[in-house]
C-alpha positions in Angstrom: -22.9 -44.2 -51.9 -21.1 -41.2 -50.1 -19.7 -44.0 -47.2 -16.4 -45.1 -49.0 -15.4 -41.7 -50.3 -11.8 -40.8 -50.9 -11.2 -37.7 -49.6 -8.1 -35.3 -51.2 -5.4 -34.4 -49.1 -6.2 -30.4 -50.4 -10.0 -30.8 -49.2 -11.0 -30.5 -45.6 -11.7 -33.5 -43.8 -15.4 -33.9 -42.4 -14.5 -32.5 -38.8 -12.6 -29.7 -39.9 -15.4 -28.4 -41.7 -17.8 -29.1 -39.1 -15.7 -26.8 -36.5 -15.7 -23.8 -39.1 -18.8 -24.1 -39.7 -19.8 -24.1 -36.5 -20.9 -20.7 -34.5 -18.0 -18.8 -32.9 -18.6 -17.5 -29.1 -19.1 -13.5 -28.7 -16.3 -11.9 -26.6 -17.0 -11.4 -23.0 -18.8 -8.5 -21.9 -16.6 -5.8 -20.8 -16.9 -2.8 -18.3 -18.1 0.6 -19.8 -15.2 2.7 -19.9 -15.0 5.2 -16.4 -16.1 8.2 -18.9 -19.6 6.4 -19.7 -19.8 5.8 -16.0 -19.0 9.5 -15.0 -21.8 10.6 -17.8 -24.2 8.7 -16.1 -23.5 9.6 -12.8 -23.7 13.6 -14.4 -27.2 12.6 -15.7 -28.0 11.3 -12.3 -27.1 14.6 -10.8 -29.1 16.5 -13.4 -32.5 14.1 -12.4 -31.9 14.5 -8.5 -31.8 18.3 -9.6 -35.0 18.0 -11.6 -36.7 16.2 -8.7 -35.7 18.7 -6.3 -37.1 21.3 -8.3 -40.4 19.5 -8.6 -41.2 17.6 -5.6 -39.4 20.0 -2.9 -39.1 23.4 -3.7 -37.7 24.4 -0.7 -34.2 22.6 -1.8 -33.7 24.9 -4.9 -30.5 25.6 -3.5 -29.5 22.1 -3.3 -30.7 21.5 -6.5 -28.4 24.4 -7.5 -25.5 23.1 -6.2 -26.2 19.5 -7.7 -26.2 21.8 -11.1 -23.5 23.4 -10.8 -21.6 20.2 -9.8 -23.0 18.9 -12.8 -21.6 21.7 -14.9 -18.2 21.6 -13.9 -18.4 17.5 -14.7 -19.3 18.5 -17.7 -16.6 20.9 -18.6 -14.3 18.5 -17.1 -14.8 15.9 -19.5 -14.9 18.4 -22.2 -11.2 19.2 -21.3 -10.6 16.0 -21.0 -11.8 14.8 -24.8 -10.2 17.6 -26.6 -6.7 17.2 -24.9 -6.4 13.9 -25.5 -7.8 13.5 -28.7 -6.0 13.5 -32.0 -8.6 14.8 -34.3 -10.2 18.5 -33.2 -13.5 18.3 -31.4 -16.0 17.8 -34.3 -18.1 15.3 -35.4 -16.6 12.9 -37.4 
């Protein structure tokens, strides 16, 4: 019955409506941008801090240090976001 169809020249043929029907690929994975690396990197600095803390007291100073390090990261970034953004600092 549907074998010796005629199709219109305005409606798709068979295979062109297979391939948009069909699923289209995701993009490739990309590389986090270097800011989400430096974050994490800034919260592995505050958790080797922590440890310190905890485990070896007798580091407090190094874990001090690794805060401070830490902190200046922080404002850094901070600096960073607000002078090259367009929009003021604020959650929109």
């Amino acid at each position: 019955m549907y074998g010796n169809r005629v199709h219109c020249a305005c409606s798709p043929s068979p295979a062109e409506f297979i391939r948009a029907a069909a699923p289209r690929r995701r993009p490739p994975a990309h590389r986090p941008p270097w800011r989400a690396v430096v974050e994490f990197l800034n919260l592995v600095l505050i958790l080797v801090a922590a440890f310190l803390v905890l485990k070896k007291p007798e580091r407090e100073r190094t874990a001090f240090r690794l805060l401070v390090i830490s902190t200046l990261l922080m404002v850094f970034l901070f600096s960073l976001a607000t002078r090259s953004g367009l929009l003021p600092g604020l959650n929109y």
